[in-house]
C-alpha positions, 0 to 999 in steps of 0.5 A: 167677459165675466161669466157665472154658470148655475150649477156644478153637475157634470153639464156646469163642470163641462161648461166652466172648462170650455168657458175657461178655455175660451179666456172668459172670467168664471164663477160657478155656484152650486148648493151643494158641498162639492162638484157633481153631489147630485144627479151627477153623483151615481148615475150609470156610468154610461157614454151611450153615444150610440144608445141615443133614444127618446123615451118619448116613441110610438108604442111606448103609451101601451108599454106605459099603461102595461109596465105600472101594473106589473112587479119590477116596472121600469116606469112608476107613476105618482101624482106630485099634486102638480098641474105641471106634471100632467102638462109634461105627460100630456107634451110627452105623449104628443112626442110619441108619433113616429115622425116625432120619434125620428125627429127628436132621435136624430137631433139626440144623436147629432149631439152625442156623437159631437159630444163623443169627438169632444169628449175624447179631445177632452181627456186626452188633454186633461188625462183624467183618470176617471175608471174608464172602459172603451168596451162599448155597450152591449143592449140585451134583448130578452123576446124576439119582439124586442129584437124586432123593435130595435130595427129601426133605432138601427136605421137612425144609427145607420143613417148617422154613420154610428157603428153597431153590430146585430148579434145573436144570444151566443155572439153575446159571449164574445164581448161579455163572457160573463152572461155565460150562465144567463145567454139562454135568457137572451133572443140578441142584442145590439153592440155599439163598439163606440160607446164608453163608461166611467164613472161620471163624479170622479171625471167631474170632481177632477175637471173641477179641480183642474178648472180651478187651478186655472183660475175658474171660481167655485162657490160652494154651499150657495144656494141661488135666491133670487135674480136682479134683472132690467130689460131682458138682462139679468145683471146680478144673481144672489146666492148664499147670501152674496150678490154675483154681477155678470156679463152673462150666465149660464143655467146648468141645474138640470132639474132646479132650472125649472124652479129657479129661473120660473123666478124670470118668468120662464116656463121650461118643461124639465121634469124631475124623473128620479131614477135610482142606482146600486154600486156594488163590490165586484166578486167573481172577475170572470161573471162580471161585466166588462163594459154597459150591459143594457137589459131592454126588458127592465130599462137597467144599465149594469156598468163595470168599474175597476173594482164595483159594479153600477146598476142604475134606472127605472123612471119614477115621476113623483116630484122633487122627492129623493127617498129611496124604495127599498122595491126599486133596490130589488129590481135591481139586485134582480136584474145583475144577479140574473144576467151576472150571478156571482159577478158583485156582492149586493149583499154590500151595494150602496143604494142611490137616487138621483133627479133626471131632468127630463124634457118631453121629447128627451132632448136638452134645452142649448140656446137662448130663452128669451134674456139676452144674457142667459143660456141655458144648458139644461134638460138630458135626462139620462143622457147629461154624461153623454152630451157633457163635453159637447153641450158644454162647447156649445153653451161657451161658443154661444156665450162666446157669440161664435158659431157651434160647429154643430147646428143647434137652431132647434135645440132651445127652448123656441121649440116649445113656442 
């Protein structure tokens, strides 16, 4: 079967590979220069398997309206001029129930514990060199509230067999000794052992190297322009001036899904949330990280490479716009330098930002839409390193017409009907 993806971000990589695997015929297109120059670029560098969790959750709207009135807010709101967006907020909001909550949590973990097996399968048979770190991850608390809050993700992650451990400030130490100057800050955290990092561009430059070697076609600099299509099927895709016949396709373009495929007269509720990312050279070994460190009072991950340090977050709904604020970098300076002083020379960090896309209950759009030809693979927000492996199996077994080994009924866009 020939097959085109849309999109080479590490969720269009991913799927390519197991498309590929299963004997398909596959081009991937992309706009961009390269594979995962995007969202995929300088993301967190996180594998939160066990730190799986909507944004969408009770309590969070007063949270909201407390976190844009004060300095350093993980949340900035900024009219785009859209109706969409105040229809995103409105469906977020809805989401923000407790029984919502559980609902939405345990299918985000049931695919990011898929997605770890698959994960693990897939670099052991590529042996991809990526920077990785199997430490787990260590969510900080800095208020007794906090601690108190996180008991029931604690019940979700119980309940799905997901390993994790309580500990107190002090017991912080055995796992990242570098927080030796900043414990005092500390109220607990929560250590998910089965977490990773690595750094998510190179894992996806490298697959789609090796993805090409075997015979996988990357289209570079062609930007998609419009569809050919007759009764319900899409027959051909335009991109870069060229015309792209398929027997089926795949939508892998995280927050352009929306705009390209509303062409087909499809409504997907993925919103652009820009988070933003320093990397940093790594100073002093012995006060800097050794795995993901999350700081649950400013929603920032600090994630350890070999010789740097990525801080990545903050959730700013403004629309399509990439420009970086020079407040968003303090925040982040603030948050590494404050649990790991002396432990990266900020002085030197690059500064990035990238698009999330994001749905209003935080779980990715895996199925069918409507056309008989097209899947989608779309919608992870933070999480699209995470669910990478698994989502890509599942949007090749349903391409292939076999059964995912998970379930995935509720996982597309019929959830929103």
């Amino acid at each position: 079967m020939n097959v085109v993806v849309l999109g080479a971000g590490i969720i269009g990589v991913c799927t390519a590979y197991f498309l590929r695997r299963a004997g398909h015929e596959v081009s991937v297109i992309d706009r961009a220069a390269a594979a995962a120059e995007e969202t995929s670029f300088a993301n967190a560098g996180q594998l939160s398997y066990g730190y799986t969790t909507p944004w969408a959750a009770p309590g969070i709207p007063l949270k909201a309206a407390k976190w844009l009135t004060r300095p350093h807010s993980p949340l900035i709101l900024r009219p785009d001029g859209s109706a969409f967006q105040m229809r995103w907020l409105r469906q977020m909001l809805a989401n923000c129930t407790e029984a919502r909550y559980k609902e939405n949590k345990a299918r985000m973990v049931r695919i990011s514990e898929y997605s770890r097996s698959v994960f693990r399968q897939l670099a052991a048979d590529t042996g991809i060199a990526f920077e990785g770190r199997q430490a787990g991850t260590l969510q900080v608390f800095r208020t007794d509230k906090e601690v108190a809050a996180a008991k029931k993700d604690m019940a979700v992650l119980a309940a799905y067999g997901v390993p994790f451990s309580e500990l107190s400030a002090a017991e912080c130490l055995q796992y990242e000794p570098g927080l030796a100057a900043s414990v005092n800050k500390l109220a607990g955290a929560l250590h998910l052992p089965n977490d990773a990092t690595g750094d998510c561009a190179l894992f996806a430059k490298r697959l789609a190297d090796l993805c090409a070697r075997d015979g996988v076609r990357f289209f570079f600099n062609h930007a998609i322009e419009s569809f050919d299509s007759k009764a319900r099927r899409i027959t051909a895709v335009y991109a870069g001036g060229k015309r792209f016949e398929a027997d089926r396709f795949v939508c892998a373009l995280g927050s352009f899904s929306r705009p390209v495929l509303a062409q087909l007269g499809i409504d997907l509720p993925v919103y652009p949330v820009k988070g933003y990312s320093i990397t940093v050279p790594l100073d002093q070994e012995s006060a800097a990280p050794q795995s993901t460190v999350l700081d649950e009072t400013y929603k920032v991950a600090i994630t350890r490479f070999d010789r740097r340090i990525r801080v990545g977050g903050m959730a700013e709904l403004s629309g399509y716009t990439l420009s970086l604020n020079p407040a968003r970098r303090a925040t982040l300076e603030r948050v590494l330098n404050d649990l790991f002083p002396g432990g990266g020379r900020t002085a030197e960090s690059s500064f990035w930002s990238g698009l999330r896309p994001m749905t209003p209950d935080s779980t990715p759009l895996i199925g069918r839409c409507g056309w008989d030809n097209l899947i989608l693979n779309t919608g992870h927000g933070t999480l699209g390193w995470t669910m990478s492996a698994g989502s890509g199996k599942i949007a090749a077994d349903l391409v292939s017409d076999t059964a995912p080994e998970i379930e995935t009924g509720d996982l597309g866009l019929s959830r929103y009907r």
